[in-house]
Steps between C-alpha positions, in 0.01 A plus 500: 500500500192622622286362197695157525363456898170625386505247206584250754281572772235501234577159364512367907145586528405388152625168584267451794247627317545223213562251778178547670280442120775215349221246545268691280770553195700256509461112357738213583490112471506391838431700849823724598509789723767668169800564738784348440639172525433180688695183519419120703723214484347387165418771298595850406223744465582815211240770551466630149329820397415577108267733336405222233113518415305351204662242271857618657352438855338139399833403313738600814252250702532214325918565525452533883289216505737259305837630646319406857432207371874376388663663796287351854784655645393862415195688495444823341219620593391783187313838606391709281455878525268794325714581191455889588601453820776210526809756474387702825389238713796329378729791651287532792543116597891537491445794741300353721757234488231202370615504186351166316862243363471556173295725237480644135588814380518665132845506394511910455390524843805307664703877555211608681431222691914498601515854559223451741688202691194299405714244347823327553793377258484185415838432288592174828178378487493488098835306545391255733222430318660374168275810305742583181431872396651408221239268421267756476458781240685758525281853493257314805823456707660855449166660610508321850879613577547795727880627531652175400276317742228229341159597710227279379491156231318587224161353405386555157505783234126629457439746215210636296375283202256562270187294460267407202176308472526262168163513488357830480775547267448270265170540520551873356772387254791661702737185494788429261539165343702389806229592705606799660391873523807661256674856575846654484463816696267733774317645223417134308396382830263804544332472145493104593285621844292734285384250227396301846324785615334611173382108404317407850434790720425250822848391526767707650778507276765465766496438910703653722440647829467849522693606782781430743779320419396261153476895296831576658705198412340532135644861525837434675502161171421840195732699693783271483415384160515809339914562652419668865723439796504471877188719590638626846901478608528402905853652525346875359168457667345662198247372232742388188183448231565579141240809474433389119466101540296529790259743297500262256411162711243644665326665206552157335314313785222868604444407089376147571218620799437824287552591175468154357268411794588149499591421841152608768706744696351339833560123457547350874561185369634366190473164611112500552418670129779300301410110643156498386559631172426857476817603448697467146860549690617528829822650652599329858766310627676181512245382835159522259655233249349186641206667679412679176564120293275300734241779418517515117655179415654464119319807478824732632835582328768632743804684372805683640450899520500588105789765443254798451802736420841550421656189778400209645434593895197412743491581865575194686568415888598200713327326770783401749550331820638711822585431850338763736693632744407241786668485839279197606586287168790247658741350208271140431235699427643725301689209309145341466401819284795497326427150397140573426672832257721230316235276424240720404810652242603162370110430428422798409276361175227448801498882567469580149225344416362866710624570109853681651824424310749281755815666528677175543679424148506129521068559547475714211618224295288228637272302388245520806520943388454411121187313572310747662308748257639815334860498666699427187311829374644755774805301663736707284362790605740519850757635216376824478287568809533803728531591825457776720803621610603470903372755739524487900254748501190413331328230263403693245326176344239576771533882577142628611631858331630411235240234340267798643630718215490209226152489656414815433602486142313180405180625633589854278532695807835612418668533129783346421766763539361564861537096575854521421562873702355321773646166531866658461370735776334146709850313443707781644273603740517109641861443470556823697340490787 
């Protein structure tokens, strides 16, 4: 009890805190004061917060922008927040009760987010609306659902991919007849990122940043490849890693920064060494696809995460719509988001071209998604992507501790057996207290 009224007291003074310096981190369309709704006799203003930047940021725009445009009668008005810091001023907006109408949130954060009263149900608004869940595929849905109750609309799926440059390939006769870079397996894929390494010494045989949460997904994508399970259980409170498979996944990825030294262990940003060509292969998500094409041209070849081990698996997550807890949101305006949610869903070939997978079926199949470059590459991969599993506790995707410890491993600080010790030991710790 007492840490709950410290956590909250905390969070109080937090919030004014972020309050007083919004100006300075935050970015939005149109001038708003951020705090909640406001209606006239003509149109219905939707304060909308995100934490889109780059491509994702420019795409979500240009949806805001049209919607606006084919509805005079409503106008969201699009905010966007520091991506490190969205979830907490998020919370501390609801408790300061200016919560914004609408906002974003990763799927495997939607427990959390619930648990904290940060977000409401929203099974009669998804009814009113006309949105069919059963529209929409299947694994993005189940992820937002919290005892029976739907709490968000998913977005997108968004997943690793891995990268190539044609170019630099072909150039150092590492393409098959087909015009692709040709392995079965880890190991095939190593030898392929050695023969890069050994024939041109200036390129970096594969991108990927070196810390945070891009090595941990690759992890969490080996681990579950190579047969492990849940790596913490909620209703035990405990750490539920398989001791050997973790070993294994992280030796498999420690092998890539250090014994093969293919990956620079300190890589802030795989974007920035992969675009202009000094990179033979990148690993990054589904956001850097058109960024990434605009940079290279018919120079890049995109494909779905290669199966590395024994299963197909990648970790994956879901951008999804909420509904902040919000006394001050009255029922037009928060039918005007609604409407904005089922539009942006229906159309949601215009948020893809971020490079996302829509999770609306009838979008996957249409010809507006099959037009846009690479997606017929990756679009099957939603069959066999992963998610963390739910946790009101913490977001493990973005656990300071725990990516400390992955961290700490990358940069050879700690061997592998003493990564695993002490992210069972991180997990438990955090689901404990």
């Amino acid at each position: 009890m007492k840490k709950s009224l410290l956590a909250i007291i905390s969070l109080f003074f937090l919030f004014m805190t972020l309050i007083g310096c919004s100006e300075n981190e935050t970015s939005s369309d149109s001038v708003s004061d951020g705090q909640g709704s406001s209606t006239n006799d003509e149109v219905t203003k939707v304060v909308f917060w995100d934490l889109f930047s780059g491509n994702d940021g420019e795409v979500m725009t240009e949806i805001v922008k049209e919607f606006n445009e084919e509805h005079p009668g409503i106008e969201v008005e699009k905010i966007t927040q520091e991506w490190g810091e969205y979830y907490t001023k998020l919370t501390t907006s609801v408790l300061g009760n200016q919560a914004p109408d609408l906002g974003v949130s990763h799927a495997t954060r939607i427990t959390q987010l619930n648990k904290q009263g940060v977000i409401q149900s929203m099974n009669d608004e998804v009814e009113k609306s006309g949105i069919n869940f059963n529209e929409l595929s299947e694994n993005a849905v189940n992820a937002t659902i919290v005892d029976g109750e739907h709490y968000a609309v998913p977005l997108d799926y968004h997943a690793l991919l891995l990268f190539y440059n044609k170019k630099v390939l072909d150039e150092m006769g590492l393409l098959n007849e087909n015009g692709e870079p040709e392995f079965n397996n880890y190991d095939e894929f190593v030898n392929l990122l050695l023969e890069v390494k050994e024939k041109d010494p200036n390129i970096t045989p594969l991108a990927m940043t070196g810390q945070g949460t891009h090595p941990f997904r690759l992890w969490y994508s080996f681990y579950k490849q190579l047969g492990g399970g849940d790596i913490y259980s909620a209703e035990e409170a405990k750490s539920t890693i398989d001791v050997e498979i973790g070993k294994e996944s992280l030796q498999a990825v420690y092998d890539l920064y250090h014994t093969h030294k293919v990956v620079p262990p300190r890589i802030e940003s795989s974007d920035e060494m992969f675009q202009p060509g000094n990179a033979a292969f990148m690993i990054n998500g589904t956001w850097a696809v058109n960024n990434t094409y605009k940079a290279l041209g018919d120079d890049l070849g995109v494909m779905k995460f290669p199966t590395f081990f024994d299963k197909a698996s990648v970790y994956a997550d879901s951008h999804s719509f909420i509904l902040p807890t919000n006394q001050k949101r009255d029922e037009k305006t928060t039918e005007a988001a609604m409407t904005f949610i089922k539009w942006v869903t229906d159309n949601g070939w215009k948020w893809s071209k971020a490079g996302h997978l829509p999770v609306s079926k009838t979008v996957l199949d249409s010809k507006e998604l099959q037009e846009q470059p690479f997606r017929s590459e990756y679009e099957s991969m939603s069959e066999y992507m992963e998610y963390l599993p739910a946790n009101e506790k913490v977001w493990f995707a973005s656990s300071s501790e725990l990516l400390d410890v992955l961290d700490a491993v990358w940069i050879d600080q700690y061997s592998v057996d003493q990564g695993v010790e002490s992210m069972q030991d991180v997990i438990t710790k955090q689901l404990q207290d």
